[in-house]
Residue frames relative to the residue before (quaternion, step in Angstrom):
aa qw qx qy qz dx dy dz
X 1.0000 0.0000 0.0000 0.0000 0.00 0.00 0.00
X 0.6356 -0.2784 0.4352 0.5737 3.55 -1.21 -0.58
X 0.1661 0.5618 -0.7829 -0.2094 2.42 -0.59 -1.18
X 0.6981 -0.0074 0.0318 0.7152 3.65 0.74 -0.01
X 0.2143 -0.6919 0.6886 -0.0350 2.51 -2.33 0.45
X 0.1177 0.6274 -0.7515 0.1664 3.87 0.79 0.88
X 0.7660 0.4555 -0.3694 0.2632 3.75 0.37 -0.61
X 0.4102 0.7556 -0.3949 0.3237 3.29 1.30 -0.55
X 0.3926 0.7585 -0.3039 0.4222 3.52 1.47 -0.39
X 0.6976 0.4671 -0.1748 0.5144 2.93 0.63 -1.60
X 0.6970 0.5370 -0.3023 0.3665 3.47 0.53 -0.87
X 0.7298 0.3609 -0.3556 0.4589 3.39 0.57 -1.48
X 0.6953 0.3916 -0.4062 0.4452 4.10 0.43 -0.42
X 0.9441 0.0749 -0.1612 0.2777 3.32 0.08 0.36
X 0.0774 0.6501 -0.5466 0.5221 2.85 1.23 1.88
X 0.4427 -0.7096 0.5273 0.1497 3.28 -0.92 0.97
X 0.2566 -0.8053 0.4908 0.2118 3.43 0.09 0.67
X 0.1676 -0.7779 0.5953 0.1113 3.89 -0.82 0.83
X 0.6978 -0.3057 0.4083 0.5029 3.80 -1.75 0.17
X 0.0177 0.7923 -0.5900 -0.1546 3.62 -0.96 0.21
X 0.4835 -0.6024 0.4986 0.3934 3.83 -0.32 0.70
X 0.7870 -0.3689 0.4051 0.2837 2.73 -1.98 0.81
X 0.2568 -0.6784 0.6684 0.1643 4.18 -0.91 1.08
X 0.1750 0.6306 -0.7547 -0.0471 2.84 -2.32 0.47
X 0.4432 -0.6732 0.5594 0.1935 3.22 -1.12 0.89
X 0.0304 -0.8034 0.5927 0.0480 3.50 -1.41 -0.02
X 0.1412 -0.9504 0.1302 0.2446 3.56 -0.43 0.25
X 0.5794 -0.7489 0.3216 -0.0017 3.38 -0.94 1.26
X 0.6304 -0.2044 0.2985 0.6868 4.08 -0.06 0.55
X 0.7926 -0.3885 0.3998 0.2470 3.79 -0.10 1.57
X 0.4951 0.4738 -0.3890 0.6156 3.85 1.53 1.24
X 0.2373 -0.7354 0.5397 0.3340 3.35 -1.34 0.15
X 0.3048 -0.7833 0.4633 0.2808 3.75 0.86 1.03
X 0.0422 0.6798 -0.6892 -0.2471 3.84 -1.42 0.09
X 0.0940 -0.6898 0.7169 -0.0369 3.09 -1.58 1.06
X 0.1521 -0.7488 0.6257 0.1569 3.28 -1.51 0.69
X 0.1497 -0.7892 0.5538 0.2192 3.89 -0.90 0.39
X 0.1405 0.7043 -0.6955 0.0232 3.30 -0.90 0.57
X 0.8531 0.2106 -0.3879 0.2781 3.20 -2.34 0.49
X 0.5275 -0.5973 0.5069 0.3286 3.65 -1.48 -0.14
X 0.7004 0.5316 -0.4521 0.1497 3.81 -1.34 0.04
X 0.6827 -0.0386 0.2116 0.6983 3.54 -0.39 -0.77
X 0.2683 -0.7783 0.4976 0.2732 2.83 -1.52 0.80
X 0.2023 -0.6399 0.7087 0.2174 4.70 -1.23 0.39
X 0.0547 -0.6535 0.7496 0.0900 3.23 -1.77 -0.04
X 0.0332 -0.9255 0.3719 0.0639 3.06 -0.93 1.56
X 0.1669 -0.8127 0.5305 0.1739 3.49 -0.12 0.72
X 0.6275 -0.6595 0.3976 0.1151 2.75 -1.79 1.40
X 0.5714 -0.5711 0.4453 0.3861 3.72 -1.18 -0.66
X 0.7204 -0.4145 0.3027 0.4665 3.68 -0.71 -0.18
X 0.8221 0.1967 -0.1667 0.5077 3.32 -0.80 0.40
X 0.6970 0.5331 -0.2824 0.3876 3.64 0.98 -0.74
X 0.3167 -0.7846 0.4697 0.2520 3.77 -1.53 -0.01
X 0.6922 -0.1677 0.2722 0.6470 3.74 -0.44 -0.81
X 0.8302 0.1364 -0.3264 0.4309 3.99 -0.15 -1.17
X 0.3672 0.6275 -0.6154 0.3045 4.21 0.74 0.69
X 0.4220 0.8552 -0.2326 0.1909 2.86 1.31 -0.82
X 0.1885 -0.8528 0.4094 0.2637 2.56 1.23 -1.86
X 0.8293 -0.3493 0.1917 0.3919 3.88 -1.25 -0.66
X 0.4776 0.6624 -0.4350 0.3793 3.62 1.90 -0.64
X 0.7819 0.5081 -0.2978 0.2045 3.34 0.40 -0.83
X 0.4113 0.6581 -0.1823 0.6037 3.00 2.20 -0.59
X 0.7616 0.2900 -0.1897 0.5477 3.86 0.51 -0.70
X 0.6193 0.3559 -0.4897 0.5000 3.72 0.48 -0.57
X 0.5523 0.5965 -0.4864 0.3202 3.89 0.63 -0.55
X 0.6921 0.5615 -0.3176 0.3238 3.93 0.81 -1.03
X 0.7874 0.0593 -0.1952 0.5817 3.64 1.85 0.06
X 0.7160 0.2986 -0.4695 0.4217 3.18 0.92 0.49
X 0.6122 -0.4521 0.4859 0.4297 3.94 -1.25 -0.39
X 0.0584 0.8327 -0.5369 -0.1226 4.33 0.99 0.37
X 0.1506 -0.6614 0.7261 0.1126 3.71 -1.25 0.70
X 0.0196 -0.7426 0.6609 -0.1070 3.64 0.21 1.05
X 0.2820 -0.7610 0.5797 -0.0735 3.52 -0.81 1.86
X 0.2643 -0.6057 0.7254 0.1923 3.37 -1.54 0.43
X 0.0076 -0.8270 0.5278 0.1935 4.05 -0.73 0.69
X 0.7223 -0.2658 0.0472 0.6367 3.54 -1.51 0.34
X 0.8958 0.1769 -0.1646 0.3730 3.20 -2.33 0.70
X 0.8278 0.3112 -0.3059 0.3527 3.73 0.57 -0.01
X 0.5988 0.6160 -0.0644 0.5077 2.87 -0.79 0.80
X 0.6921 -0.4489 0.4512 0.3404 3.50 -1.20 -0.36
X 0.5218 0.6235 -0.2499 0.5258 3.30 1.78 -1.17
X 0.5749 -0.6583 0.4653 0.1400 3.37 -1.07 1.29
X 0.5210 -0.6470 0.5040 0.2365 3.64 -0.81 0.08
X 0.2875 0.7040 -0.6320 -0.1496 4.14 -0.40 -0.35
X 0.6850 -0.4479 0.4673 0.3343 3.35 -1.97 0.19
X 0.5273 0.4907 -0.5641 0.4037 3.42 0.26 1.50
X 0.5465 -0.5868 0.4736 0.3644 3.86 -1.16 0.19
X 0.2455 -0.7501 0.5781 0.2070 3.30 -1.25 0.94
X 0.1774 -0.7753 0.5868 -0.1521 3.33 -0.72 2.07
X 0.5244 -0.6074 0.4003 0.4425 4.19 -0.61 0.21
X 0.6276 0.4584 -0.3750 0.5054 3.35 1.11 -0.55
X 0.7125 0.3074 -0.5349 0.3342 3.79 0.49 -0.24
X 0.6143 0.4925 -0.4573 0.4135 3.61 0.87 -0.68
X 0.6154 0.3654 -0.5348 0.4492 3.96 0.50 0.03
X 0.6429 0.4140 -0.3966 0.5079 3.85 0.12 -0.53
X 0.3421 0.6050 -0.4466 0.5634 4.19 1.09 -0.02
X 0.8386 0.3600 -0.1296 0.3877 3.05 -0.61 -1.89
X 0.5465 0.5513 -0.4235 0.4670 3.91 1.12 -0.62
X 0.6989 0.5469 -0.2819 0.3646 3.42 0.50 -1.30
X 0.5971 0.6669 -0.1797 0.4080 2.77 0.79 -1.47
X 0.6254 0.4121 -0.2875 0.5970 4.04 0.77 -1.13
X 0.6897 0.5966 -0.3369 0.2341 3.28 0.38 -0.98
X 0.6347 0.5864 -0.1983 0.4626 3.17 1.58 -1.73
X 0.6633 0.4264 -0.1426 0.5982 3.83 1.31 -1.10
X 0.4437 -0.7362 0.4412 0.2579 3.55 0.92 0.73
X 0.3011 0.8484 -0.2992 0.3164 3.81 0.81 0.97
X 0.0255 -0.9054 0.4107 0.1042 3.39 1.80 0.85
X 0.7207 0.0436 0.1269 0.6802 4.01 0.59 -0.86
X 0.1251 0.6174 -0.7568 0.1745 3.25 -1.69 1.00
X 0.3198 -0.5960 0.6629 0.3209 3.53 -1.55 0.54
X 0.1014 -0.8070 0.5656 0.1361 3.30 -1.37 0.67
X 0.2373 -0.7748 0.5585 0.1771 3.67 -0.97 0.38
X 0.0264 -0.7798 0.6219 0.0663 3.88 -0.55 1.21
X 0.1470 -0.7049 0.6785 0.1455 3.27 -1.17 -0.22
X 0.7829 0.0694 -0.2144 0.5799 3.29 -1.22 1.44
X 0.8621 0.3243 0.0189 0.3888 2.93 -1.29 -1.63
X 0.7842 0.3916 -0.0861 0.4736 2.64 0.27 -2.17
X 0.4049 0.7755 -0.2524 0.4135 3.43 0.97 -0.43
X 0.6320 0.4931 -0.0352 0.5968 3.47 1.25 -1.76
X 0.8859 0.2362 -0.1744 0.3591 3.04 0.36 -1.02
X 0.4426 0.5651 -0.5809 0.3837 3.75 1.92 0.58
X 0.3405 0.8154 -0.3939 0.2530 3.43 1.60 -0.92
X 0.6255 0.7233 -0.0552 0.2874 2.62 0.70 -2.04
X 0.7831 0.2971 -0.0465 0.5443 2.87 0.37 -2.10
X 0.6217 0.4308 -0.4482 0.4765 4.07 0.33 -0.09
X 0.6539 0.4539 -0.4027 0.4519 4.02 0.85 -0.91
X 0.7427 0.4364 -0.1674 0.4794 3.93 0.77 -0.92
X 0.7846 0.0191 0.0003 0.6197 3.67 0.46 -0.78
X 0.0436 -0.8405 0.5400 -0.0101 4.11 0.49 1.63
X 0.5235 0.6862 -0.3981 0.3108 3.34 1.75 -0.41
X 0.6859 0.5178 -0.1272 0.4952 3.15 1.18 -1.32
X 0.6941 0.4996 -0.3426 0.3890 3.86 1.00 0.14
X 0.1585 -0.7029 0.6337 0.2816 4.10 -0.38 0.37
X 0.7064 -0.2176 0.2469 0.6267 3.80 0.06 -0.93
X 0.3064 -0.8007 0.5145 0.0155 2.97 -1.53 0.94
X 0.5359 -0.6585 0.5257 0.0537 3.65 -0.44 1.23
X 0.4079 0.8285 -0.3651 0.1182 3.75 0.09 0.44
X 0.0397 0.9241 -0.3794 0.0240 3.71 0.58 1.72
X 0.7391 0.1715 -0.2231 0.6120 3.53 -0.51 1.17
X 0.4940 0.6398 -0.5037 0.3048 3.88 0.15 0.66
X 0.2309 -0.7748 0.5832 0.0788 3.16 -1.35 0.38
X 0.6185 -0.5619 0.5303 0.1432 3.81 -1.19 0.50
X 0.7847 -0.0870 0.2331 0.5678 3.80 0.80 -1.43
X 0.5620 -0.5431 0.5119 0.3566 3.53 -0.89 1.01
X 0.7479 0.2672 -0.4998 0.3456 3.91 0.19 -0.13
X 0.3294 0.6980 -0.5675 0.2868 3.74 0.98 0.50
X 0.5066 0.7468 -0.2482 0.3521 3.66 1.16 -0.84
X 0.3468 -0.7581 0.5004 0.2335 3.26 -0.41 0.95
X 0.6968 -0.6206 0.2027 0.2971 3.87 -0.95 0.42
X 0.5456 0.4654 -0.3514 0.6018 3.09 1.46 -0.79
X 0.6642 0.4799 -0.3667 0.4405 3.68 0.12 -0.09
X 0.6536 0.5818 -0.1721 0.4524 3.77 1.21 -0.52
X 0.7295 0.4521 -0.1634 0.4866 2.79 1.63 -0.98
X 0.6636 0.4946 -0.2111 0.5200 3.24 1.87 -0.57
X 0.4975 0.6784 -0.4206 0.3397 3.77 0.90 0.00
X 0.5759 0.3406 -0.2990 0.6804 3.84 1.49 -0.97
X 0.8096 0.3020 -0.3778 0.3326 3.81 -0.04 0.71
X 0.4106 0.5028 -0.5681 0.5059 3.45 1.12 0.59
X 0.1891 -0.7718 0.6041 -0.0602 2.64 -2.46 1.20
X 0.4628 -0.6325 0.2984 0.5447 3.62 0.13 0.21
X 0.6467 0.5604 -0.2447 0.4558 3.71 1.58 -0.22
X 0.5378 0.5180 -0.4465 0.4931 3.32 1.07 0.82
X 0.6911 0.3421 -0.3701 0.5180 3.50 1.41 -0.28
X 0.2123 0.7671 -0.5444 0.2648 3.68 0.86 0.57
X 0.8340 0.0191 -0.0154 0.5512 4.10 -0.59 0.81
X 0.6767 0.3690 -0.5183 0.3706 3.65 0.63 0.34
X 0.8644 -0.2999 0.0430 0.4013 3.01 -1.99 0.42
X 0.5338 0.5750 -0.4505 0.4261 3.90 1.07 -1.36
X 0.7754 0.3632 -0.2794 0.4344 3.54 -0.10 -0.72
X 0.5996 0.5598 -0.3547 0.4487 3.36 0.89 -0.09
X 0.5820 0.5688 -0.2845 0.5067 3.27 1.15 -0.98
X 0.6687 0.5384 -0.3740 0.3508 3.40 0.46 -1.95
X 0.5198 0.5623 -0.4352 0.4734 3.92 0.60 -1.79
X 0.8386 0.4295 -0.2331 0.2406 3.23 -0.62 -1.87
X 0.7069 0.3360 -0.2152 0.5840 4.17 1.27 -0.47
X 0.7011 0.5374 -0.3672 0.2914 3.85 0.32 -1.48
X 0.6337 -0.4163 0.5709 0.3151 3.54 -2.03 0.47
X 0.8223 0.1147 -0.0147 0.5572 3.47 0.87 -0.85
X 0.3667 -0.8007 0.4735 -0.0145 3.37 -0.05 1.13
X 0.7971 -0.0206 -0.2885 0.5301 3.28 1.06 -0.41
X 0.3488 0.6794 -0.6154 0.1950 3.33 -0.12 1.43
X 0.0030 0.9348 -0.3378 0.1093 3.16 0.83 0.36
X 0.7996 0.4279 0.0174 0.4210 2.91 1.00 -1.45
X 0.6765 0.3859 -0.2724 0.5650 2.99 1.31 -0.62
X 0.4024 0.7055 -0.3176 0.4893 3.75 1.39 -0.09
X 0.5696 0.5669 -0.2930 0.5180 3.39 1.01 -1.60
X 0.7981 0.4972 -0.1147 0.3205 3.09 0.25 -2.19
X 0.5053 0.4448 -0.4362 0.5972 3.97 1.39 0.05
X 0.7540 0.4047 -0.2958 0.4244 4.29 0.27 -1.24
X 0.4519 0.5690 -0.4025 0.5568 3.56 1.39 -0.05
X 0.6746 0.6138 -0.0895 0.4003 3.67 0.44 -1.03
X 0.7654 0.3583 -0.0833 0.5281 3.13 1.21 -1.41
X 0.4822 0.4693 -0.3541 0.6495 3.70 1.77 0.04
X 0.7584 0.1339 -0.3858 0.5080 3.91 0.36 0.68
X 0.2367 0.7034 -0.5899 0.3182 3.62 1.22 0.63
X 0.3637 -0.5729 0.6615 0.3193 4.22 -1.09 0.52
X 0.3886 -0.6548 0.6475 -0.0304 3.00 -1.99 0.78
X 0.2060 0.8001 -0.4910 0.2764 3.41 0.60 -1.31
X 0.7286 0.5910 -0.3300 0.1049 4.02 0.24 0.65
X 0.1130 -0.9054 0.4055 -0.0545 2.98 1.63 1.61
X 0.5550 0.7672 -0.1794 0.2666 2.97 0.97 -1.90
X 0.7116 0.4334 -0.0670 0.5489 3.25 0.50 -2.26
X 0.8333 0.3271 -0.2980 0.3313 3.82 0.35 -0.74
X 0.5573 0.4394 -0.5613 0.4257 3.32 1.43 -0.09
X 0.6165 0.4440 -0.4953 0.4214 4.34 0.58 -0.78
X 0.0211 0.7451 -0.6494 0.1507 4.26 0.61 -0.01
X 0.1097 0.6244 -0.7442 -0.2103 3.89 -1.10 -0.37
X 0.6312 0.5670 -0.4376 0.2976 3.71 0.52 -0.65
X 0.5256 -0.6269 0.4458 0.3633 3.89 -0.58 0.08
X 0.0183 -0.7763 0.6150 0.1372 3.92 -0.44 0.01
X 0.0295 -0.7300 0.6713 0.1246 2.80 -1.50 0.42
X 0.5039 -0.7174 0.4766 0.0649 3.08 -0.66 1.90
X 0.1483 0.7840 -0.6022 -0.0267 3.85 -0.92 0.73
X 0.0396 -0.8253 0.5586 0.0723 3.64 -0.45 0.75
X 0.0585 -0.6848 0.6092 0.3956 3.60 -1.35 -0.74
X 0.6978 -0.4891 0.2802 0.4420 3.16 -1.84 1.26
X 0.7932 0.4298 -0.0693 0.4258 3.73 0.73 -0.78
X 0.3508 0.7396 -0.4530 0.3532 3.53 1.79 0.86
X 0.7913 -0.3505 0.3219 0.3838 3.10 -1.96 0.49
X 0.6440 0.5301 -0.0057 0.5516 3.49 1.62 -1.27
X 0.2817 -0.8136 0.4536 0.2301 3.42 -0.31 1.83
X 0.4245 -0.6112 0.4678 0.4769 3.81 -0.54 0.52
X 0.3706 0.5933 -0.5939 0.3975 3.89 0.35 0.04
X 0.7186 0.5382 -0.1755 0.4038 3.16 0.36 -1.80
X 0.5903 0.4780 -0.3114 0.5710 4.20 0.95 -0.83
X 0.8829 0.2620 -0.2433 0.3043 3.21 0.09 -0.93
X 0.4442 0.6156 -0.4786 0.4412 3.60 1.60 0.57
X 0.5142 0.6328 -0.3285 0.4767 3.54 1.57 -1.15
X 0.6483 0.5536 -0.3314 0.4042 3.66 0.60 -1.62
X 0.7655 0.4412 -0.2505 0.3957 3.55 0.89 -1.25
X 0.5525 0.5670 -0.3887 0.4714 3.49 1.45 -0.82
X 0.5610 0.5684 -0.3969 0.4524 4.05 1.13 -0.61
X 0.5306 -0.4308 0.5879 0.4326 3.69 0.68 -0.86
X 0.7563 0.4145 -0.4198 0.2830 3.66 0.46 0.14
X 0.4224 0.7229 -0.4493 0.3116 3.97 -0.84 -0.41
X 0.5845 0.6396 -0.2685 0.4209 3.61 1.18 -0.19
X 0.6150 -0.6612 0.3155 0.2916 3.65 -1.18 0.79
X 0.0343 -0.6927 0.6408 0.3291 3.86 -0.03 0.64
X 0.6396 0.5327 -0.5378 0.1341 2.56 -1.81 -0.72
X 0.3967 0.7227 -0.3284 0.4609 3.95 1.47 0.19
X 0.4690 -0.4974 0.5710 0.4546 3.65 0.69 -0.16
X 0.6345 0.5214 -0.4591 0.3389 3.91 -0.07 -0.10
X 0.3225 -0.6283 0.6051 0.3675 4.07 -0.96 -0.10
X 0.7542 -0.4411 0.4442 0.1980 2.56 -1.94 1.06
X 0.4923 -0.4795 0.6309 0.3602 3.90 -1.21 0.46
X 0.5131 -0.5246 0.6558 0.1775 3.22 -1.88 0.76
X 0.7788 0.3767 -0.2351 0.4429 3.23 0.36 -0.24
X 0.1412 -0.8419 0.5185 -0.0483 3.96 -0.52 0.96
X 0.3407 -0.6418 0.6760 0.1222 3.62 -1.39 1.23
X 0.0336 -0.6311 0.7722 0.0662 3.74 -1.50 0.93
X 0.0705 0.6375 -0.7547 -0.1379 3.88 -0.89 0.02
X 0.2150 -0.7417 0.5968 0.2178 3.46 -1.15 0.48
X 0.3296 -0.5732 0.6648 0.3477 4.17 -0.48 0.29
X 0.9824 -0.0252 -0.1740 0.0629 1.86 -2.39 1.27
X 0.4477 0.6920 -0.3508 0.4446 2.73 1.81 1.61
X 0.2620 -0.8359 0.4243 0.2292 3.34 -0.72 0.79
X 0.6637 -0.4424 0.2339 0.5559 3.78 -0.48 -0.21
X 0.7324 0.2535 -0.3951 0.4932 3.52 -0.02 -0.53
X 0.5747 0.6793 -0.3404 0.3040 3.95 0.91 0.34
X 0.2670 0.7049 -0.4690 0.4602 2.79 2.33 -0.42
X 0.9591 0.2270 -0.1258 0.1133 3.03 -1.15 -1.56
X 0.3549 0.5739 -0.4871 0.5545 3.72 1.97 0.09
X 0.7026 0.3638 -0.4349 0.4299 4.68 -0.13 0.02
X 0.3648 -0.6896 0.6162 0.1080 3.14 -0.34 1.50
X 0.7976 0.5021 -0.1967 0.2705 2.70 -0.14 -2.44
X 0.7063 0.4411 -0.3231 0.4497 3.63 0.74 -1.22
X 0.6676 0.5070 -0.3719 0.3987 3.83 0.74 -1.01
X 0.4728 0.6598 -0.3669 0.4544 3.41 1.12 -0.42
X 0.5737 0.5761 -0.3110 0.4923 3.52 0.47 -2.28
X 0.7662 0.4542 -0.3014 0.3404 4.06 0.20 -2.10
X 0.7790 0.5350 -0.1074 0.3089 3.26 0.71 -1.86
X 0.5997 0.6640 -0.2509 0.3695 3.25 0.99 -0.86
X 0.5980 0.5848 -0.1566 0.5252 3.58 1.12 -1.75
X 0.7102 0.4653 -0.3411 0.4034 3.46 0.28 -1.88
X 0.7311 0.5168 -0.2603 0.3615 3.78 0.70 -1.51
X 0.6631 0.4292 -0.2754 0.5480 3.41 0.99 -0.62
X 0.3149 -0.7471 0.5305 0.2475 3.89 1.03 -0.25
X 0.3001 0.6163 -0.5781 0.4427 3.57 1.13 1.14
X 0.0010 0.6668 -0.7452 -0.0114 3.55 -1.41 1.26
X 0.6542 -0.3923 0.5918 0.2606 3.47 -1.83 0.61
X 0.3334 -0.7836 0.5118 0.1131 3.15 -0.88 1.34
X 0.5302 -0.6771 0.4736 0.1899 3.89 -0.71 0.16
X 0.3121 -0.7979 0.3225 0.4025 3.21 -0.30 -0.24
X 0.4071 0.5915 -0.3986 0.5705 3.62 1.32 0.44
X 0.5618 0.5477 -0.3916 0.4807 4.07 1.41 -0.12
């Protein structure tokens, strides 16, 4: 996940920005949510990272559109999506993102988050499993000690004055109902990087499949992925006469966190398979 986003910077300038279908907003736990829908098939909903909107996004949202029906969401404070006078926690943006289906008449949908958003499908399969098919989840973690050190060490030193004049704030101005809230926005995702975690429990009872994506060189120590992978049921020897786990680990090389979500082509290659429940055969198949 973020857990942060000094990098997110990096993202919002130099993401490629794509057509974006026609917004509408709708409303949500006392928000006016934006959401955009494009393409036809099954339906995903994707939720973004911290600090970021639909076009940070980038090209996924464009390509899952060519086979699936994407509801690609703005949540509280980002975005187009209004602010309200409550903290943004993973459990509210998953109990959000419930409502939200509900309001768009959306009974079950696989969804794919990244980072943040990532946390907060987590979220939405551990709290509302009715409403999940399989879940897509790149850069996330389980527990705050999943976190790699330089990142651990930098969470008691972020301020709402380090994001003063960079691109985030640039973005916010350029999309938000309220342009200058900014700061007090900051001062909730600041908040939510010392929020506990602590949610081993919830992800080993999961029912929804996941498919776990990291890079070797994420925010997230691969130690830390590949305990999650095992808490899913997965990490075990095929070839045994036994079936594969529903759930599935991608790590991509030589990829850092905000690098996750700029490889279309490869997240495709991951994403594509998992949704269709197509596995590589063996040779004992």
């Amino acid at each position: 996940m973020i857990r942060f986003a000094t990098f997110v910077g990096a993202l919002l300038t130099t993401t490629a920005l794509h057509a974006q279908p026609a917004g509408q907003t709708v409303e949500v736990n006392g928000m006016q949510m934006y959401y955009e829908v494009s393409g036809q098939g099954d339906p995903i909903v994707v939720l973004h990272g911290a600090y970021m909107n639909i076009p940070a996004m980038g090209a996924i949202i464009p390509r899952l559109a060519e086979t699936h029906r994407v509801y690609a969401v703005e949540m509280q404070g980002h975005g187009r999506t209004n602010d309200i006078d409550r903290p943004i926690t993973y459990e509210n943006l998953a109990d959000d993102v419930a409502a939200f289906m509900d309001a768009v008449g959306l009974e079950t949908a696989d969804v794919f988050g990244y980072s943040m958003g990532a946390a907060a499908g987590l979220q939405l399969a551990i709290r509302h499993p009715g409403k999940v098919d399989q879940l897509v989840a790149a850069s996330v973690s389980y527990d705050e000690s999943g976190w790699q050190p330089e990142m651990v060490a930098m969470i008691p030193q972020m301020s709402p004055e380090m994001f003063v004049g960079s691109p985030m704030e640039t973005s916010f101005r350029e999309l938000s109902p309220n342009p200058d809230g900014f700061r007090g926005f900051v001062e909730k995702l600041i908040a939510l990087e010392h929020e506990p975690q602590h949610w081993e429990e919830d992800v080993r009872n999961l029912r929804a499949p996941v498919l776990l994506i990291a890079g070797d060189a994420d925010v997230v120590t691969l130690e830390h992925t590949v305990a999650m992978f095992r808490l899913l049921g997965g990490g075990a020897m095929g070839d045994m006469g036994n079936p594969l786990p529903a759930s599935r680990l991608a790590v991509l090389p030589a990829t850092s966190h905000t690098a996750v979500i700029g490889q279309t082509d490869l997240l495709m290659g991951f994403v594509e398979p998992f949704l269709r429940g197509e596995t590589p055969k063996g040779m004992f198949e």
